[in-house]
KEKOL-863847 format. One record per residue: residue in three letters; x, y, z of N, C-alpha, C in turn; residue number from 1. Coordinates in pm, 1 decimal. Layout:
! KEKOL-863847
 type   n.east  n.north     n.up  ca.east ca.north    ca.up   c.east  c.north     c.up seq
  ala        X        Y        Z        X        Y        Z        X        Y        Z NUM
...
! end
This chain:
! KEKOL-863847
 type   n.east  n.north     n.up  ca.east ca.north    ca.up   c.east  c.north     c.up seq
  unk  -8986.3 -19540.1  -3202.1  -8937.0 -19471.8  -3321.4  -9048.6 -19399.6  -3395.8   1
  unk  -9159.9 -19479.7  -3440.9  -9229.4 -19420.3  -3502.9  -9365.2 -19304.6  -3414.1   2
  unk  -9328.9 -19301.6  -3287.3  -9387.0 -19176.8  -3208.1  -9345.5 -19079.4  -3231.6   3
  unk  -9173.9 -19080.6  -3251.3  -9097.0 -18956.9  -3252.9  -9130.5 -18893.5  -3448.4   4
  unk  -9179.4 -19023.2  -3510.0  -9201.0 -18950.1  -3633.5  -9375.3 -18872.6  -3695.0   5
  unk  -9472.3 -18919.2  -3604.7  -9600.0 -18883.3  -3567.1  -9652.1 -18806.4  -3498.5   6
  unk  -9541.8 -18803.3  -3380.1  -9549.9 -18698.5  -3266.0  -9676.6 -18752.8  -3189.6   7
  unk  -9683.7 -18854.9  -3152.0  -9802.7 -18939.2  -3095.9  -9759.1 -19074.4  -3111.9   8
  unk  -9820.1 -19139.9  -2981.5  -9852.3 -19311.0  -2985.8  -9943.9 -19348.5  -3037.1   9
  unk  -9938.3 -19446.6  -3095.0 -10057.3 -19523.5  -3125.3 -10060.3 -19645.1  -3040.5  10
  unk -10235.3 -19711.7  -3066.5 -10240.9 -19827.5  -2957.1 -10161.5 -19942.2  -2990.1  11
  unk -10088.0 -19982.3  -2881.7  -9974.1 -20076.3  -2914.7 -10017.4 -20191.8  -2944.5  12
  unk -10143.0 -20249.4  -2905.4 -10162.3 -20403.9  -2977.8 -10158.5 -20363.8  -3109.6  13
  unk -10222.1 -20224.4  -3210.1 -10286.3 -20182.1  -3278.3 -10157.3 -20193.2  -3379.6  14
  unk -10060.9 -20080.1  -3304.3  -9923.7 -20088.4  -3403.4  -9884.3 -20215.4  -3407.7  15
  unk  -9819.5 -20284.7  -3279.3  -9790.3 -20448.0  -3320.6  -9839.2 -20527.8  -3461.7  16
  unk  -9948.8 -20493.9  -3457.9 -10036.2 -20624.8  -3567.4  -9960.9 -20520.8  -3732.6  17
  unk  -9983.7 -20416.1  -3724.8  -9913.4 -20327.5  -3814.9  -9770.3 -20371.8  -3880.3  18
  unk  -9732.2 -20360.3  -3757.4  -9609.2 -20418.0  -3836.8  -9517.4 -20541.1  -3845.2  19
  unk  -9635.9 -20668.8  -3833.4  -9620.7 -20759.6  -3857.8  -9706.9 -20831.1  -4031.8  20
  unk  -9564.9 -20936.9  -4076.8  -9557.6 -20945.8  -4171.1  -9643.9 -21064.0  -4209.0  21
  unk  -9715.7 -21097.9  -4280.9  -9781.8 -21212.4  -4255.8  -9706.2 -21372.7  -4277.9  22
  unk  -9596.2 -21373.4  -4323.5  -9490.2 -21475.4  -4273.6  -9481.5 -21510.0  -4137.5  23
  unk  -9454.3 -21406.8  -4074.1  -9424.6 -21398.0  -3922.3  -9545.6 -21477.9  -3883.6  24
  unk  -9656.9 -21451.6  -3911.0  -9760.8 -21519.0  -3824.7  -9797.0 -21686.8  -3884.1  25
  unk  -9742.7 -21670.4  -4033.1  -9767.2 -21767.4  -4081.0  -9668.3 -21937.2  -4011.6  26
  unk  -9579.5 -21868.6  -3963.4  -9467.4 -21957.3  -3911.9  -9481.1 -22041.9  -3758.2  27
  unk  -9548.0 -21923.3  -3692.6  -9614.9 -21949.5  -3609.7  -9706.9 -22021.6  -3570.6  28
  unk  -9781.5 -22010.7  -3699.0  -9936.1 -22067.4  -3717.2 -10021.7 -22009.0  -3652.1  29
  unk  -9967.3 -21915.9  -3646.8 -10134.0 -21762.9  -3643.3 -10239.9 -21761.7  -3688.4  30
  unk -10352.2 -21743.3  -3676.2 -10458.4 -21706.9  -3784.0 -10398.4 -21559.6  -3835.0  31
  unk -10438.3 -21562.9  -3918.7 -10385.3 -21404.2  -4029.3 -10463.2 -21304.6  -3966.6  32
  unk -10549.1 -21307.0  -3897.8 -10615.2 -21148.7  -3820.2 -10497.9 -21086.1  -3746.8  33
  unk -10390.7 -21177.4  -3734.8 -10267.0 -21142.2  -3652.7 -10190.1 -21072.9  -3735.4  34
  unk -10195.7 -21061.5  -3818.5 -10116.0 -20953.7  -3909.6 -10161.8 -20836.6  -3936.7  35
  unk -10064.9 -20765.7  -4085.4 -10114.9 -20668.7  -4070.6 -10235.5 -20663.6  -4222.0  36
  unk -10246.5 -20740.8  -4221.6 -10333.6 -20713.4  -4367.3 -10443.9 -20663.4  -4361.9  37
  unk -10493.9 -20675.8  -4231.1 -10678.9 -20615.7  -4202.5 -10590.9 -20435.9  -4201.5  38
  unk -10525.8 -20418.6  -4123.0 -10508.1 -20317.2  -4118.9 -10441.2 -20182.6  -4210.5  39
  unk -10388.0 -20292.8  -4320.4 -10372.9 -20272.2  -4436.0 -10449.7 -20220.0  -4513.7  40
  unk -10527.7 -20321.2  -4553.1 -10715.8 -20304.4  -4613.1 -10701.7 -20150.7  -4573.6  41
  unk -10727.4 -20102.2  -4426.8 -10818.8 -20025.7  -4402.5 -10726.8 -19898.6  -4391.9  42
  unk -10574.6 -19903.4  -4368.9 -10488.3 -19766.0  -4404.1 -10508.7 -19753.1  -4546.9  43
  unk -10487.6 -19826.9  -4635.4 -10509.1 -19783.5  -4763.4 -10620.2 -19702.1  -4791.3  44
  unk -10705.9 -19744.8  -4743.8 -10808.1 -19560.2  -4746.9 -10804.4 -19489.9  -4687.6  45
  unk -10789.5 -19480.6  -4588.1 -10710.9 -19357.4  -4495.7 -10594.3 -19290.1  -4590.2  46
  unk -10547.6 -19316.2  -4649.4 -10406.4 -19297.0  -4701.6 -10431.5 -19208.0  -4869.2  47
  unk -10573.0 -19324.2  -4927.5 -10634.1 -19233.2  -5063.2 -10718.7 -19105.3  -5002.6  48
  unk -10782.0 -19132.7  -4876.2 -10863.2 -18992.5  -4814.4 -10774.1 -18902.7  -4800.8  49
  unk -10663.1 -18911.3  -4750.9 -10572.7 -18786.6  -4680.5 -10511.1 -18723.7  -4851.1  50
  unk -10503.6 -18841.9  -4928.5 -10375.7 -18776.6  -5031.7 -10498.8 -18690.2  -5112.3  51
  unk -10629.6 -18730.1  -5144.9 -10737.5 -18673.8  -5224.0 -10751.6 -18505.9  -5180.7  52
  unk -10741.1 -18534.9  -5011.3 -10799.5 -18406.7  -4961.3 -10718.2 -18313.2  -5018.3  53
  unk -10555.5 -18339.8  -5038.1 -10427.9 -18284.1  -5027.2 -10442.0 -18221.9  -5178.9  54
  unk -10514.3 -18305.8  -5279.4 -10487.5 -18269.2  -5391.0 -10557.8 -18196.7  -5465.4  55
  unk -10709.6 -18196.5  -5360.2 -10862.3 -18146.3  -5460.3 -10788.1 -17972.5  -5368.7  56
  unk -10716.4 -17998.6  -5291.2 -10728.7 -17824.3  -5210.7 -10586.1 -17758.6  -5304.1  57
  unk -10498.1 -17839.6  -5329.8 -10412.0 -17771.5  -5392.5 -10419.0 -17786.6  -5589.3  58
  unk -10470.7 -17836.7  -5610.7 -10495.2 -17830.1  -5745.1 -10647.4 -17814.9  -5750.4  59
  unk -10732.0 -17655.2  -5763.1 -10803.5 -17618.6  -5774.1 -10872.7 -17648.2  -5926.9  60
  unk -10791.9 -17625.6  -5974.3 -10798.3 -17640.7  -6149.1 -10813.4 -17770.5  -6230.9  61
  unk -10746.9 -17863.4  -6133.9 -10714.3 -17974.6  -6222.4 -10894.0 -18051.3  -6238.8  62
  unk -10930.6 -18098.0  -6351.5 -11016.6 -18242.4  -6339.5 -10994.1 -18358.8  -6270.2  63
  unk -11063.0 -18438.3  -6217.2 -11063.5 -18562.7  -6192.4 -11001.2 -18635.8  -6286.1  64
  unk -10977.9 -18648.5  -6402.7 -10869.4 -18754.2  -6435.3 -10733.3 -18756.7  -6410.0  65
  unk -10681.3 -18588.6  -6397.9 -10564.0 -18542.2  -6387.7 -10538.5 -18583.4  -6260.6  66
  unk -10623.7 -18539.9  -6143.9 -10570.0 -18617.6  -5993.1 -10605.9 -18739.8  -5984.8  67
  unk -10633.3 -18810.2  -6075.2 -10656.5 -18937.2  -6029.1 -10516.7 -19024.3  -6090.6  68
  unk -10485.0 -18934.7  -6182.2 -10339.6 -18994.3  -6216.8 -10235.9 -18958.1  -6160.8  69
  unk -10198.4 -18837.4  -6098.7 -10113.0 -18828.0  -5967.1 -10118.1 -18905.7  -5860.4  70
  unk -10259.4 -18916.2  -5811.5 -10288.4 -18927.2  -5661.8 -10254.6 -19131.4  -5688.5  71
  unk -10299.7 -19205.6  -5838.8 -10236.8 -19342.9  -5852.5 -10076.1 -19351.7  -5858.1  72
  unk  -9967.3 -19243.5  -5852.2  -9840.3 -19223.4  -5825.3  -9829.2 -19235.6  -5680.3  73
  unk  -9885.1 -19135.0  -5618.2  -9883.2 -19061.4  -5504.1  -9872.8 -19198.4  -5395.3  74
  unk  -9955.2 -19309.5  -5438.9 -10050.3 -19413.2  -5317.2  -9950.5 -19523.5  -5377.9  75
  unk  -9857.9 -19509.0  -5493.5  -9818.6 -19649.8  -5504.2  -9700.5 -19714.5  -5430.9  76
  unk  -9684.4 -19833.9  -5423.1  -9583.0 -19899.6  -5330.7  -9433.0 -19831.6  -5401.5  77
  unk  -9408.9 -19775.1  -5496.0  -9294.5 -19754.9  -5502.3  -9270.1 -19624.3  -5434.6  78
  unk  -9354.9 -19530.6  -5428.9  -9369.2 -19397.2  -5312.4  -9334.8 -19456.6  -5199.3  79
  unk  -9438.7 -19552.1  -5190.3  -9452.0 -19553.8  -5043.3  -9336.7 -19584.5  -4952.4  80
  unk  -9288.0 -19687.4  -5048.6  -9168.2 -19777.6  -4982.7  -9031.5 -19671.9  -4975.6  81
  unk  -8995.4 -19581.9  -5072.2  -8929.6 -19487.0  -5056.3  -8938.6 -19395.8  -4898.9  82
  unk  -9104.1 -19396.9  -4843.9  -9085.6 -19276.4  -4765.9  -9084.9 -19418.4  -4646.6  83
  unk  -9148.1 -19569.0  -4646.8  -9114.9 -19661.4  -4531.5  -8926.7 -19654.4  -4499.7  84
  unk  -8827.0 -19658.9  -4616.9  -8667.3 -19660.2  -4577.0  -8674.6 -19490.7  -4533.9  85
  unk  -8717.5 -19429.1  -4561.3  -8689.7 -19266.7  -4509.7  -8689.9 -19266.3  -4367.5  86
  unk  -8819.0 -19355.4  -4303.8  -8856.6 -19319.3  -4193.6  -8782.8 -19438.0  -4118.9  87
  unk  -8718.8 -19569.9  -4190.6  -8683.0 -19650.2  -4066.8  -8769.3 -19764.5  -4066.0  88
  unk  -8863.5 -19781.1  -4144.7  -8985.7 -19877.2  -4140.1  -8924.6 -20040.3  -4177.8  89
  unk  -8857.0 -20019.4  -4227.5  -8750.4 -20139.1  -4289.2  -8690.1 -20205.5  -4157.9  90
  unk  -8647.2 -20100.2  -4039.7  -8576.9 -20195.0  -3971.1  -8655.2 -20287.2  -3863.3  91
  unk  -8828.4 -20232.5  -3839.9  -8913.3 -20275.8  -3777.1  -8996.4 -20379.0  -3777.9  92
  unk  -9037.1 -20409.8  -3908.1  -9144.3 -20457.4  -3943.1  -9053.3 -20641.1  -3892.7  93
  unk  -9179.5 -20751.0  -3883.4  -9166.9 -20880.8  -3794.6  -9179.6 -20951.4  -3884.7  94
  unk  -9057.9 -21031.4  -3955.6  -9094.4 -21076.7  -4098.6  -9053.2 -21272.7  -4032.5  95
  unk  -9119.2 -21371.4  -4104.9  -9052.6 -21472.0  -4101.8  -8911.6 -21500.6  -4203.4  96
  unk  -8877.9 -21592.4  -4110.0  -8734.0 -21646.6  -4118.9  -8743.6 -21653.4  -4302.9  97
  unk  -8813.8 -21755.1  -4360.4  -8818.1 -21756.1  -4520.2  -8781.8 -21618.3  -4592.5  98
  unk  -8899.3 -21554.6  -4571.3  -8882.6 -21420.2  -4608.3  -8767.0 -21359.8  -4570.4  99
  unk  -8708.6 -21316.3  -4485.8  -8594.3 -21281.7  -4390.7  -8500.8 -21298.5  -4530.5 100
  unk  -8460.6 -21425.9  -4519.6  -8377.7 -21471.6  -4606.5  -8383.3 -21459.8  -4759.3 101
  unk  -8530.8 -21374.0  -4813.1  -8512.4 -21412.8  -4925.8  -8508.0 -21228.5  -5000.6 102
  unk  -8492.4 -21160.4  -4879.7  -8475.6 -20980.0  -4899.1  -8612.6 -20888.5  -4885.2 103
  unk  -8691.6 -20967.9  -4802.7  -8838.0 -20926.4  -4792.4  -8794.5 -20807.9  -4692.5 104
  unk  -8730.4 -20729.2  -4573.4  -8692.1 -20633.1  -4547.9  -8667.4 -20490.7  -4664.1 105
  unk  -8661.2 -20550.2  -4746.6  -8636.5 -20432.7  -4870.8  -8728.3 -20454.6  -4989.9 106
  unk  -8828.4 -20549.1  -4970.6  -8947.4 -20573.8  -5099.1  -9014.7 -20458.3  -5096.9 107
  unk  -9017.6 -20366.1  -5161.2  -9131.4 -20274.2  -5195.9  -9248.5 -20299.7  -5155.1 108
  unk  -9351.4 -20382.9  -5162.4  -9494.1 -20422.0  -5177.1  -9490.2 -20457.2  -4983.7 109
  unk  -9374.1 -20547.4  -4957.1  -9371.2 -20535.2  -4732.1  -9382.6 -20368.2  -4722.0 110
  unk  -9315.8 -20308.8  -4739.4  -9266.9 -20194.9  -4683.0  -9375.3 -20105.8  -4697.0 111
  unk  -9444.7 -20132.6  -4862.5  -9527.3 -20039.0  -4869.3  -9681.2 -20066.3  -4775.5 112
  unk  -9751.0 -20187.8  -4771.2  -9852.0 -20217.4  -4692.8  -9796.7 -20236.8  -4546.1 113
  unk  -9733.9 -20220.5  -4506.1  -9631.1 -20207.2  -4343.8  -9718.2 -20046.8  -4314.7 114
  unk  -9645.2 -19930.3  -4402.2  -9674.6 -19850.1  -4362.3  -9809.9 -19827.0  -4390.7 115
  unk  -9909.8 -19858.7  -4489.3 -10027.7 -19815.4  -4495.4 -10114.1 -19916.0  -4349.3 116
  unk -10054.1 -20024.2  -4339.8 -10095.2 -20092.8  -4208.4 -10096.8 -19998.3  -4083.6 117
  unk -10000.8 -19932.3  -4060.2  -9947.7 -19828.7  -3963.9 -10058.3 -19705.7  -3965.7 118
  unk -10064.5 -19617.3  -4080.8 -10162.8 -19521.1  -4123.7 -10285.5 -19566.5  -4044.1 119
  unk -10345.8 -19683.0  -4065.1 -10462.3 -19790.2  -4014.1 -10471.4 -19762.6  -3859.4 120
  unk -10345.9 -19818.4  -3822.5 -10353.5 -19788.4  -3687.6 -10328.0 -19652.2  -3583.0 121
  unk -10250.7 -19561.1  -3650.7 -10307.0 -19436.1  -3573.2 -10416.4 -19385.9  -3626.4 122
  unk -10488.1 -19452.7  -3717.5 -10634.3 -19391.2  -3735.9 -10706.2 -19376.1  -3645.5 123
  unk -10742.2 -19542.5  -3630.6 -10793.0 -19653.2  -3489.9 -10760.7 -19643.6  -3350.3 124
  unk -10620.1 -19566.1  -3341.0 -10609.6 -19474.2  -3223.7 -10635.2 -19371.6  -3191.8 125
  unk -10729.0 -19314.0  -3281.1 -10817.1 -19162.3  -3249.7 -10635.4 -19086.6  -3312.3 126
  unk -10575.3 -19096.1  -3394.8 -10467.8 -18963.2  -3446.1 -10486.9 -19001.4  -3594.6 127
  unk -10621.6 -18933.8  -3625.3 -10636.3 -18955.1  -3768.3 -10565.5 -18795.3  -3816.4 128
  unk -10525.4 -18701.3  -3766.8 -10438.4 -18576.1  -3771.8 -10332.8 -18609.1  -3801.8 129
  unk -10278.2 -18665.8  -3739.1 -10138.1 -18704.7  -3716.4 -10122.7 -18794.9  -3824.7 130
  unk -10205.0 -18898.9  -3896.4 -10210.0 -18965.1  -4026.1 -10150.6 -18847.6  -4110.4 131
  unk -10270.6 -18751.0  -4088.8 -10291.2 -18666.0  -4219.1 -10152.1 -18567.3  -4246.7 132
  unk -10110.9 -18517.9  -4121.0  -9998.1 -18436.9  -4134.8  -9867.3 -18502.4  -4158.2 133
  unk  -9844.4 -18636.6  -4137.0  -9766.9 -18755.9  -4197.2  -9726.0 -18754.8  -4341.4 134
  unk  -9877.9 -18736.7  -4395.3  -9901.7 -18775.0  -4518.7  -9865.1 -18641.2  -4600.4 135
  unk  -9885.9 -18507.9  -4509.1  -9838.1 -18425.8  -4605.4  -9726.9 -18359.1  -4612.9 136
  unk  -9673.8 -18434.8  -4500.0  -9477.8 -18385.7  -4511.0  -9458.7 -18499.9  -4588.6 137
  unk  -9460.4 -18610.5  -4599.8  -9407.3 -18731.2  -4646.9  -9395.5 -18747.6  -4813.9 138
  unk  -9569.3 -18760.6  -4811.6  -9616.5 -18797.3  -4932.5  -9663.6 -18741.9  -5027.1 139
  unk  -9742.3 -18609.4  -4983.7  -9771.1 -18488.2  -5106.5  -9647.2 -18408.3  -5115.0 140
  unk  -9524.7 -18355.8  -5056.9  -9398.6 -18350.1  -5193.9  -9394.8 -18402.3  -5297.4 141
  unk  -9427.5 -18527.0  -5336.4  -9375.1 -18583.7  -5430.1  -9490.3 -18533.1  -5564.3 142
  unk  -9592.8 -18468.2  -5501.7  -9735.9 -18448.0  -5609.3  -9673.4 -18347.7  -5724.2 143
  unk  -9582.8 -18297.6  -5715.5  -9576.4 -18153.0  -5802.8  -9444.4 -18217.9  -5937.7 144
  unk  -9335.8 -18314.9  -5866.5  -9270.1 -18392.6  -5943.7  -9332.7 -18487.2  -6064.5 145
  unk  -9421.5 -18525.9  -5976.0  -9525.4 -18646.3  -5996.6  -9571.2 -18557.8  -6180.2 146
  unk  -9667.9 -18451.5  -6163.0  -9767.4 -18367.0  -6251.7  -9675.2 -18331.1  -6326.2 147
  unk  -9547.0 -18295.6  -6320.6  -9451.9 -18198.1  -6403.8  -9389.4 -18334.4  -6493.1 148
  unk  -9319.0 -18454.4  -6463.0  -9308.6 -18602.0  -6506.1  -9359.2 -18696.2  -6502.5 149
  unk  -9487.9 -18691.9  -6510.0  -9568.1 -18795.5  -6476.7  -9454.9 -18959.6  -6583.6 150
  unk  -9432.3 -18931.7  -6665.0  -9367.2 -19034.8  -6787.4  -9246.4 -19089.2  -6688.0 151
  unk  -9220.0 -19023.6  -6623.3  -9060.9 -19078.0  -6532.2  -9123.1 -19204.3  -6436.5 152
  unk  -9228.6 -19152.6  -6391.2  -9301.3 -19224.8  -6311.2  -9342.1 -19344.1  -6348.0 153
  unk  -9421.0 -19329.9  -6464.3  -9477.1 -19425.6  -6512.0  -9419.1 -19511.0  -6614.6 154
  unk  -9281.5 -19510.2  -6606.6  -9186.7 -19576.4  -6754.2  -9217.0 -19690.1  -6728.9 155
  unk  -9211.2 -19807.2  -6667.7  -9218.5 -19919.0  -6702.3  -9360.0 -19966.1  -6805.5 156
  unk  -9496.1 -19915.2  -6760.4  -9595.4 -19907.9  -6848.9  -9586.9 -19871.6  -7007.0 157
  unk  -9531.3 -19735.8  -7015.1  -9510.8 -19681.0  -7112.9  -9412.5 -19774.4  -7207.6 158
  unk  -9244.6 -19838.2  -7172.3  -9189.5 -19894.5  -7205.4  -9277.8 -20023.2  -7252.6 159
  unk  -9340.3 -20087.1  -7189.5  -9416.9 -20155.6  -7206.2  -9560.8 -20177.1  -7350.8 160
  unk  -9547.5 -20047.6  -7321.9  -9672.3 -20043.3  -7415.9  -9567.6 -20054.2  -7610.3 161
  unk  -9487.5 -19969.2  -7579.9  -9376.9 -19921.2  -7682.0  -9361.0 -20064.6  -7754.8 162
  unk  -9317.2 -20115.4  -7682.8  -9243.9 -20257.5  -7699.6  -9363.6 -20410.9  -7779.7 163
  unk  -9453.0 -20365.3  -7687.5  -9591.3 -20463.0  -7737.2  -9671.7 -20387.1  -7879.9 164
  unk  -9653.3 -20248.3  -7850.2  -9643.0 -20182.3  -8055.3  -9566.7 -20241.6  -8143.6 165
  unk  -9444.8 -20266.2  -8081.8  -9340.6 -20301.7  -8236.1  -9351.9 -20439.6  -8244.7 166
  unk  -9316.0 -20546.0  -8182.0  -9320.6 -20684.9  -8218.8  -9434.2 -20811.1  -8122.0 167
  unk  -9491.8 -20686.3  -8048.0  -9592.2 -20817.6  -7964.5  -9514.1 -20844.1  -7809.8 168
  unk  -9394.1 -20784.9  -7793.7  -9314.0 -20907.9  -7673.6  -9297.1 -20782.7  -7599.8 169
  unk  -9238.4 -20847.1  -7450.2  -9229.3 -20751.4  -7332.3  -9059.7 -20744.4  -7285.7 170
  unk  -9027.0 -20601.0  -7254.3  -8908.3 -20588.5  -7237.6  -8866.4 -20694.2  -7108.6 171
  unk  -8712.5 -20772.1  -7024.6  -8713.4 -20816.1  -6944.1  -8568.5 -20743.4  -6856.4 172
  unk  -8668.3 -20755.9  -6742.5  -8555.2 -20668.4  -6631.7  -8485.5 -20810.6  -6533.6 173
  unk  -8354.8 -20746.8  -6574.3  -8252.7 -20855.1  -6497.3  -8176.4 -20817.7  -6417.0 174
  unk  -8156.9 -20822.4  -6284.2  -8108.4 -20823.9  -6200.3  -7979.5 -20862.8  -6219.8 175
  unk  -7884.0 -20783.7  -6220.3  -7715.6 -20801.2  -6230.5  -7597.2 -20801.5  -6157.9 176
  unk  -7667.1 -20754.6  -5995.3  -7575.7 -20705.1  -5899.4  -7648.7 -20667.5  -5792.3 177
  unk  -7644.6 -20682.8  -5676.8  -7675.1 -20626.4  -5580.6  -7557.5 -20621.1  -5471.1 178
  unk  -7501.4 -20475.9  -5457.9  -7394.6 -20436.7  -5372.9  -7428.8 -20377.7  -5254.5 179
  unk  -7323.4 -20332.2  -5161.1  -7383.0 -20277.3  -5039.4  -7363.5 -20401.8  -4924.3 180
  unk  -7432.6 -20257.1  -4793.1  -7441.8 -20363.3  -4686.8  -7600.1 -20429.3  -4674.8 181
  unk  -7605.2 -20501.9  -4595.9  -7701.7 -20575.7  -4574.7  -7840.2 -20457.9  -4565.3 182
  unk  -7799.1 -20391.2  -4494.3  -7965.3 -20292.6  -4451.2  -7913.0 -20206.3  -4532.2 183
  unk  -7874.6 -20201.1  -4655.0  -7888.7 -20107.9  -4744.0  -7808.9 -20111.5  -4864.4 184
  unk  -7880.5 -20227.6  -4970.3  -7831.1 -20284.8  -5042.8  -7868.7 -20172.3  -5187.4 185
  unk  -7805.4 -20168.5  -5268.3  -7833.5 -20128.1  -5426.9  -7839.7 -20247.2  -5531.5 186
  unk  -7947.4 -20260.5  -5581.5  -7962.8 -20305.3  -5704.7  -7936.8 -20237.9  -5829.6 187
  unk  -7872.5 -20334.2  -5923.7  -7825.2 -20329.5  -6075.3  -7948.7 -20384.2  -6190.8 188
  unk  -8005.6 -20317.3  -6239.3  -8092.5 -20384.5  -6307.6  -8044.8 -20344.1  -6461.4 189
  unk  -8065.8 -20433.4  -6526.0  -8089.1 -20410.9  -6672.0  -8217.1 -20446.1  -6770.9 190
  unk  -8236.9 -20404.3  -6865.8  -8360.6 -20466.1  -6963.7  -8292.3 -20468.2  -7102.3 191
  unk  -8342.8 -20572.6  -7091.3  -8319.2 -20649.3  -7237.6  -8432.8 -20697.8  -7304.1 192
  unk  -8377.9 -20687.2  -7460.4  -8514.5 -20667.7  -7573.2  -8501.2 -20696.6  -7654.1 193
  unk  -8538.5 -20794.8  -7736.7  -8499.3 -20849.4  -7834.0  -8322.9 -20908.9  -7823.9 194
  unk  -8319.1 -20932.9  -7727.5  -8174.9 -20963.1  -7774.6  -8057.1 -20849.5  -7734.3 195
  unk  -8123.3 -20779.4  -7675.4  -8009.4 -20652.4  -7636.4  -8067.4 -20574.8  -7554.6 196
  unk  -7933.2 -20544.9  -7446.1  -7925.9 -20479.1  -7323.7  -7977.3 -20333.4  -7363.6 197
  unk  -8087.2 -20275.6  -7328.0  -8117.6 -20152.9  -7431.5  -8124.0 -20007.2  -7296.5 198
  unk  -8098.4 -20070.2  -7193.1  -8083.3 -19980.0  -7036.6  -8045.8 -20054.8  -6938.2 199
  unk  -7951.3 -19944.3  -6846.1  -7944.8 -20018.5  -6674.2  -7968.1 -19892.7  -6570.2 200
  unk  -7950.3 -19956.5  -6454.4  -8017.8 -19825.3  -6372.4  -7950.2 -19927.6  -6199.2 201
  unk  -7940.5 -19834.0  -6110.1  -7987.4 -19910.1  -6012.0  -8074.1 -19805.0  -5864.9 202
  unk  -8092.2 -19879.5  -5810.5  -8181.0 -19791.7  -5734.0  -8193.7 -19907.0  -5589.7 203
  unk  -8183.3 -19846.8  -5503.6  -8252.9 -19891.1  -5363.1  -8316.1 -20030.4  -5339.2 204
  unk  -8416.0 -20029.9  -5451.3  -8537.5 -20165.1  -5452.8  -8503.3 -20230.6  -5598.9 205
  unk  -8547.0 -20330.5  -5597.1  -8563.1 -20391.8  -5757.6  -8632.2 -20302.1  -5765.7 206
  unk  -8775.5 -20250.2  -5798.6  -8835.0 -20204.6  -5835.5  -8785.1 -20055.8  -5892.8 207
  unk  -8714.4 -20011.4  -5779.3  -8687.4 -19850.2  -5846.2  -8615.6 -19866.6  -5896.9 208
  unk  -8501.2 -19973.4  -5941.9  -8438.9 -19964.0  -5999.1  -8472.7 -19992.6  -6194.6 209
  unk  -8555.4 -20095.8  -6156.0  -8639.1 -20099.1  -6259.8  -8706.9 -19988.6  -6343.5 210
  unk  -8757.0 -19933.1  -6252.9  -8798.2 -19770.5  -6345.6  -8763.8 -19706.3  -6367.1 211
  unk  -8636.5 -19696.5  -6294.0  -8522.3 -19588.3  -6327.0  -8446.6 -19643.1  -6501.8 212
  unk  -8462.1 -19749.2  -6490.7  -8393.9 -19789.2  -6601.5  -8490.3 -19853.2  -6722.1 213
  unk  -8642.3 -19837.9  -6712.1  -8724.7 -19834.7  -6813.2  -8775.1 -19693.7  -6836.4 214
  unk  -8735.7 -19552.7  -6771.6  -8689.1 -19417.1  -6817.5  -8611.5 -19403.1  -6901.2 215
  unk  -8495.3 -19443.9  -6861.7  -8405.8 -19477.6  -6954.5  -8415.2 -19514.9  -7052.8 216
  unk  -8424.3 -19630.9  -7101.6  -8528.4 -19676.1  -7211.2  -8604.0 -19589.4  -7281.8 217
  unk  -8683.0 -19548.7  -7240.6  -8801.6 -19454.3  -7264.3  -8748.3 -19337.9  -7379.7 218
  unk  -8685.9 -19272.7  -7273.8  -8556.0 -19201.0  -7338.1  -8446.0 -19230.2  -7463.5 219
  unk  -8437.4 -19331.8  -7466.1  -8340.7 -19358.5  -7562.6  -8421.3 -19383.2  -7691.9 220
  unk  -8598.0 -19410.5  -7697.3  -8628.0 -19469.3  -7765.0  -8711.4 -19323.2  -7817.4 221
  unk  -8700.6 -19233.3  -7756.5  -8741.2 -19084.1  -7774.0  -8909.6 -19082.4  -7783.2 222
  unk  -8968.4 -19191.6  -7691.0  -9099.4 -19206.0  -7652.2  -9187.4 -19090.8  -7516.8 223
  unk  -9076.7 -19033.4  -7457.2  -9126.5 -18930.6  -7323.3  -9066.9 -18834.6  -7354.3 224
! end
């Protein structure tokens, strides 16, 4: 699957360890070199190299703080994990039974170090190209959304900050529903604050759904 989305193999022990979950090995009783976390480590810079290159060539103008606050959008697990269900990464990755059971197929933070694990390994297979051109159908689209709303992006912080201004306390996101089929469930989230439901949202992941609905928030509180 993921040849036909690279247009290249990578080395198969290389991908294997990629997209294994460290449950999986843990169950086993693996040593953890069997996973993908080394390879993790090391796509994650592969992944800030490719998106940097992408951003110092197309934003000529901008300063370094300005891409450094895109390009921390650009690299985060909630991107990422968006473009891991795009591509199918969800149905691959080697999770243990615990996990299995507890919706780790759709955790943001698996999905997102899955694929930067992956990045790792067609590095390591000599298709550090094929990384890069990955990265810029995939992942630099999202750079120009990103710069034009950065606040959409970043609502849960912002909400956050809002909230610890007025009385000290932190908004709480509650999970209300999750519908759908199994490989492709929607979450219902709400936040509540002081005592009242003040947004809901749902989205794909807890997580996006979460931000979708601390935008919301955001919005209502006429803070973005």
């Amino acid at each position: 699957m993921l040849e036909n989305v690279f247009g290249l193999e990578a080395d198969e022990t290389l991908l294997n360890l990629a997209l294994t979950h460290p449950s999986f090995t843990k169950e086993l009783n693996q040593d953890s070199i069997e996973n993908y976390e080394r390879l993790e480590f090391f796509g994650d810079s592969v992944l800030k190299l490719y998106t940097s290159k992408l951003l110092y060539e197309n934003y000529p103008d901008y300063p370094e703080g300005s891409l450094s606050k895109i390009r921390s959008i650009l690299v985060s697990d909630y991107i990422l994990s968006k473009i891991a269900f795009e591509i199918g990464l969800d149905k691959i990755i080697k999770l243990g039974h615990a996990e299995e059971k507890q919706g780790g197929r759709h955790r943001e933070s698996n999905l997102a170090c899955a694929l930067e694990a992956v990045f790792g390994a067609y590095y390591l297979s000599g298709c550090g190209s094929a990384v890069e051109q990955f990265i810029k159908k995939y992942v630099f689209p999202y750079a120009d959304d990103i710069d034009k709303n950065f606040a959409k992006y970043n609502a849960k912080d912002i909400l956050q900050q809002y909230t610890q201004g007025e009385d000290k306390t932190l908004p709480e996101y509650k999970t209300v529903s999750v519908t759908g089929p199994a490989h492709k469930p929607v979450f219902e989230v709400e936040i509540v604050w002081k005592g009242e439901t003040i947004a809901s949202a749902k989205g794909k992941t807890k997580k996006e759904a979460q931000q979708e609905a601390a935008y919301e928030a955001c919005k209502k509180y006429n803070i973005v």
